[in-house]
C-alpha positions in Angstrom: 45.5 17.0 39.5 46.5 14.0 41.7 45.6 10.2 40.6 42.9 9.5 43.4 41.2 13.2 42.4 41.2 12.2 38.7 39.7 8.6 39.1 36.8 10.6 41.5 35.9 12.8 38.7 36.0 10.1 35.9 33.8 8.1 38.1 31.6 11.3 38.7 31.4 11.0 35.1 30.5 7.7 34.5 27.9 7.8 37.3 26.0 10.3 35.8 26.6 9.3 31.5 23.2 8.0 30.1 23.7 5.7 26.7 20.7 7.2 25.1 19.3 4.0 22.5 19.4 4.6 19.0 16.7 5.4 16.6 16.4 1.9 15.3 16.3 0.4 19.0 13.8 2.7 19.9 11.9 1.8 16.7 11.9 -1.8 17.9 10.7 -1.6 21.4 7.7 0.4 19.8 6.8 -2.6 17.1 7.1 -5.0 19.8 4.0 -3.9 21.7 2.2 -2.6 18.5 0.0 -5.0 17.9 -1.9 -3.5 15.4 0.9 -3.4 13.5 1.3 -7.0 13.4 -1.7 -8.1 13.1 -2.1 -6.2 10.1 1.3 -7.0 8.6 0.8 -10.6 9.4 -2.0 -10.9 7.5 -1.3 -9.1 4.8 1.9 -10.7 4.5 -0.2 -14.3 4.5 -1.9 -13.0 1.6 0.8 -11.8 -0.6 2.7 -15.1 0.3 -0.5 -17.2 -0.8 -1.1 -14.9 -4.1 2.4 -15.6 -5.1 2.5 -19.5 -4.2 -0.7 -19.6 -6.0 -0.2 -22.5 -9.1 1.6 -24.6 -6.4 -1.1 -24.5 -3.1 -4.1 -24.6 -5.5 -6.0 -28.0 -6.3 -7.6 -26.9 -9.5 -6.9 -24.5 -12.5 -9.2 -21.2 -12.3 -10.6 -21.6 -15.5 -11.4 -24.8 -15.8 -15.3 -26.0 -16.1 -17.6 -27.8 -14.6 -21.0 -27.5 -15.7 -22.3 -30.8 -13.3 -20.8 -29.2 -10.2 -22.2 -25.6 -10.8 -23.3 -23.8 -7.6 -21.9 -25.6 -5.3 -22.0 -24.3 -1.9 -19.5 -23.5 0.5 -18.2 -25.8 3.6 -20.3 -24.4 6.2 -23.3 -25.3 4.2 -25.3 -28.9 4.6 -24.4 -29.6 1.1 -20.9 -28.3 0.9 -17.6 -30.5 0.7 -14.3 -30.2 1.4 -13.2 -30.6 -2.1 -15.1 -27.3 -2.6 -14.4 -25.4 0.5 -15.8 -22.0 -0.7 -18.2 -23.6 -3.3 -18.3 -23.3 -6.9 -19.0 -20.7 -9.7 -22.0 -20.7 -12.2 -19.9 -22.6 -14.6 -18.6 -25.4 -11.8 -14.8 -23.5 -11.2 -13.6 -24.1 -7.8 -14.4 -20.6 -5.9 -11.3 -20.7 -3.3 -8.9 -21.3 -6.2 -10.5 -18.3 -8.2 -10.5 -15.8 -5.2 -6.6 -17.0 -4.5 -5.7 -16.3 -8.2 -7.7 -12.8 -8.2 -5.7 -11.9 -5.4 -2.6 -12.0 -7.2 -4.2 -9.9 -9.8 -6.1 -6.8 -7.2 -2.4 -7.1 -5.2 -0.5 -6.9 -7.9 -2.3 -3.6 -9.3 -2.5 -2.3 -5.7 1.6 -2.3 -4.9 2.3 -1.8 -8.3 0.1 1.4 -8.7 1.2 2.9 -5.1 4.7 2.2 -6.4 4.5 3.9 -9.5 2.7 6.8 -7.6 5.3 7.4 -5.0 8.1 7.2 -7.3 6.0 10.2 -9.7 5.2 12.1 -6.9 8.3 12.2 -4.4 10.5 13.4 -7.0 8.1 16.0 -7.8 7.1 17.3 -4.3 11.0 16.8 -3.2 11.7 18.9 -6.4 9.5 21.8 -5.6 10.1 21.9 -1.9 14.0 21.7 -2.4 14.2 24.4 -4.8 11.1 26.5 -4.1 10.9 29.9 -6.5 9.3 29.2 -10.0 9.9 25.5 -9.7 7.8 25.2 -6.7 5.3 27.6 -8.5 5.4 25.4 -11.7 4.9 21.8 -9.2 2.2 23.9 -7.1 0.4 24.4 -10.8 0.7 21.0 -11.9 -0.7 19.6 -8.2 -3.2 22.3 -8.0 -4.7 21.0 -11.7 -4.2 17.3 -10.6 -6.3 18.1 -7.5 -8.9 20.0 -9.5 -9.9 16.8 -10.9 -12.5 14.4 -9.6 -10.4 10.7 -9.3 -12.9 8.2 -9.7 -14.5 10.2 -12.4 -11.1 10.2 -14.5 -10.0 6.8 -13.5 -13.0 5.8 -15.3 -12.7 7.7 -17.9 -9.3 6.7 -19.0 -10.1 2.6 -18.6 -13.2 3.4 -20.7 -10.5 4.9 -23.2 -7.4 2.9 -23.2 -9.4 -0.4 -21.8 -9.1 -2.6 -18.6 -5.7 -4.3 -19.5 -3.7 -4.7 -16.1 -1.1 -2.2 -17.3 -3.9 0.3 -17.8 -5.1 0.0 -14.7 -1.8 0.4 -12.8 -0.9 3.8 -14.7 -4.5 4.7 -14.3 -4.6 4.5 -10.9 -0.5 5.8 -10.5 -2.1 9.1 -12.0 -4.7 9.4 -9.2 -2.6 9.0 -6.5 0.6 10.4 -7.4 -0.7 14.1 -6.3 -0.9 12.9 -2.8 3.0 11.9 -2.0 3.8 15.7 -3.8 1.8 17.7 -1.6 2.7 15.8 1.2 6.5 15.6 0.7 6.8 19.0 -0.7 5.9 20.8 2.7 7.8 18.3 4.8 11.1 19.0 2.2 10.6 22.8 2.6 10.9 21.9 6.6 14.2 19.8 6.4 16.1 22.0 3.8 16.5 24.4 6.5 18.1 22.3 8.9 21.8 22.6 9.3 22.8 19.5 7.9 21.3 20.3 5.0 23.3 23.6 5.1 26.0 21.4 5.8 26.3 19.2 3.1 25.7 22.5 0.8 29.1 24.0 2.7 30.6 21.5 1.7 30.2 21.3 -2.0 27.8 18.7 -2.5 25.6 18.3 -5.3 21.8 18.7 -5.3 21.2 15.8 -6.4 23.6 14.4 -3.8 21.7 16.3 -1.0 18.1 15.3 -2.3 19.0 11.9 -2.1 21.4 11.6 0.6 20.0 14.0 3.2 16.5 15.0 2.7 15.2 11.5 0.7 15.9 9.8 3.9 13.6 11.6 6.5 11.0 11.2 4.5 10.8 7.7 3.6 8.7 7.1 6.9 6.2 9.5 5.4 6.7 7.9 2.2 5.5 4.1 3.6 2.5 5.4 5.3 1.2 7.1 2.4 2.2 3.9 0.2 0.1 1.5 2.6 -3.0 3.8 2.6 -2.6 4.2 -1.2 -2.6 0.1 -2.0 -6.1 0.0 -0.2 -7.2 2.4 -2.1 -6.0 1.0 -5.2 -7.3 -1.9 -4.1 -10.4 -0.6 -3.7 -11.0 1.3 -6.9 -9.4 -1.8 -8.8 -12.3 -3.4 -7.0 -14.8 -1.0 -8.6 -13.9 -0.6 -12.1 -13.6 -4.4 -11.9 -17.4 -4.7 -11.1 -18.6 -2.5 -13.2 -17.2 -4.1 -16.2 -13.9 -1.7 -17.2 -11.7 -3.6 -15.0 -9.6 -7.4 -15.6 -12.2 -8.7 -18.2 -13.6 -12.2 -17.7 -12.5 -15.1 -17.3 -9.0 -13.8 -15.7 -10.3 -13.5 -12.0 -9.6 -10.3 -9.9 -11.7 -9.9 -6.3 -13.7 -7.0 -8.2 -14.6 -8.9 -11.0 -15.6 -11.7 -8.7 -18.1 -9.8 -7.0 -19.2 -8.9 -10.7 -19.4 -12.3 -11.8 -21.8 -13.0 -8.8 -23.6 -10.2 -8.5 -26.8 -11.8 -10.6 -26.6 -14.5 -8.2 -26.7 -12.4 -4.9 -30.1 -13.6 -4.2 -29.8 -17.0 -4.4 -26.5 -17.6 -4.3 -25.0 -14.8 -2.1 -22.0 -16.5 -1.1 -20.5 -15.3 -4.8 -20.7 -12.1 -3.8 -19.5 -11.8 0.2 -16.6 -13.9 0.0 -14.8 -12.1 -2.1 -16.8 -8.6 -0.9 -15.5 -9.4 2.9 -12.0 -10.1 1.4 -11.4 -7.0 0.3 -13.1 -5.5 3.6 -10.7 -7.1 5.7 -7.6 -6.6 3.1 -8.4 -3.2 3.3 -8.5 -3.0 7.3 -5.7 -4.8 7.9 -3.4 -2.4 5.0 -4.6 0.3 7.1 -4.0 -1.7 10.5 -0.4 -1.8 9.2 0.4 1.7 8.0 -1.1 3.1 11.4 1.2 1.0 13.0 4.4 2.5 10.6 3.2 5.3 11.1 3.4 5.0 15.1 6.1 3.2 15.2 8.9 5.9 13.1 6.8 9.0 14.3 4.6 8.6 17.5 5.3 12.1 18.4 3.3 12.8 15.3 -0.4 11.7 16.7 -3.1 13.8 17.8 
């Protein structure tokens, strides 16, 4: 073929060659214009970072006393100050400080427990997907009796038994979530390990422990993160409950539950006790959600009804 005919073809070429972006760049287009996604994220994010920096941005301790400035209302009020921005307790402890240091406690238990979960229930859903037969029969059992069994009703159950110690409640509510990352990453691992890379790596002699964490693990940590953010409301949540109802962090150690709990025979006089803290864990909540729709979106659009 003759010079000028091979430059024409290469230019023929180049003409019509696409770079098609990369996963990751694709990804980041998406996030920019989500911005549910970041609001959500933002504000949780804001509230972890102000949970953690709690004994440093806090102006008093959250158990001292105060018996002369007891019931002291918020800001907006005509009688609030701004040395009491959210008002005080029934035994005079400043009510912002309290709600900051219960939030390291309810996010703490909330991440913690989704953790826990997710690490107990991949390995068991990528177990029985991967190798199907009578393993997948024996994780089917063991998911089948988990989901056979009423959540709430066992959470607080076990708290009654083993108590409200923060450990308790993290493994407590680990065991009532766990089933929900098997199910859903067993199906999805039955899907990938019969895709030829997966068939692949097995040609080539690698282990299955290699291929479970090398090839399957990683197309299904997007499903793994949306599951984890809707869990860590819902730990959140529950904390919330068995908090209120007395089998939660005991008194005085403050969690948003047992804030609302503190309040609650106050509601009618003083009801500030009981929404502040009630409307925090109502927008908490919202804005976990906010940002695992916006995950979820974001690594798997094509997924959405």
């Amino acid at each position: 073929m003759a010079p000028n005919e091979t430059s024409a073809v290469a230019t023929a070429e180049n003409e019509f060659h696409v770079d098609a972006p990369t996963p990751w760049e694709v990804m980041k287009v998406r996030a920019r214009s989500h911005m549910g996604f970041w609001i959500g994220g933002g504000f949780v994010l804001i509230c972890v970072i102000v949970a953690a920096l709690a004994p440093w941005i806090t102006p008093f301790d959250p158990f001292d006393q105060d018996l002369d400035k007891r019931f002291v209302p918020p800001v907006w009020n005509e009688e609030g100050s701004w040395t009491h921005p959210l008002g005080t307790d029934q035994f005079g402890r400043d009510y912002l400080t309290r709600l900051i240091f219960g939030g390291q406690i309810s996010l703490a238990i909330g991440f913690l427990a989704a953790t826990v979960a997710a690490i107990v229930g991949s390995i068991i859903g990528m177990i029985g997907g991967y190798f199907g037969g009578r393993v997948d029969a024996v994780v089917m059992y063991v998911i089948n009796s988990k989901l056979a069994l009423p959540g709430l009703i066992v959470s607080l159950s076990l708290v009654a038994v083993f108590g409200g110690s923060f450990l308790v409640l993290v493994l407590v509510l680990a065991f009532a979530f766990w089933d929900a990352y098997a199910v859903a990453l067993r199906t999805i691992t039955m899907q990938i390990r019969t895709q030829d890379f997966v068939a692949a790596a097995e040609a080539a002699g690698a282990s299955r422990r290699r291929i479970i964490l090398s090839e399957i693990l990683p197309n299904l940590l997007n499903q793994v993160i949306v599951i984890f953010t809707l869990e860590v409301a819902l730990a959140i949540l529950i904390e919330a409950t068995l908090s209120f109802l007395g089998l939660g962090i005991q008194p005085p150690t403050p969690s948003w539950g047992g804030l609302v709990s503190e309040g609650r025979d106050q509601m009618f006089f003083n009801p500030y006790l009981v929404t502040i803290p009630g409307v925090t864990i109502f927008i908490v909540a919202i804005a976990i959600n906010m940002m695992g729709d916006g995950i979820r979106d974001i690594t798997a659009p094509e997924g959405r009804n």
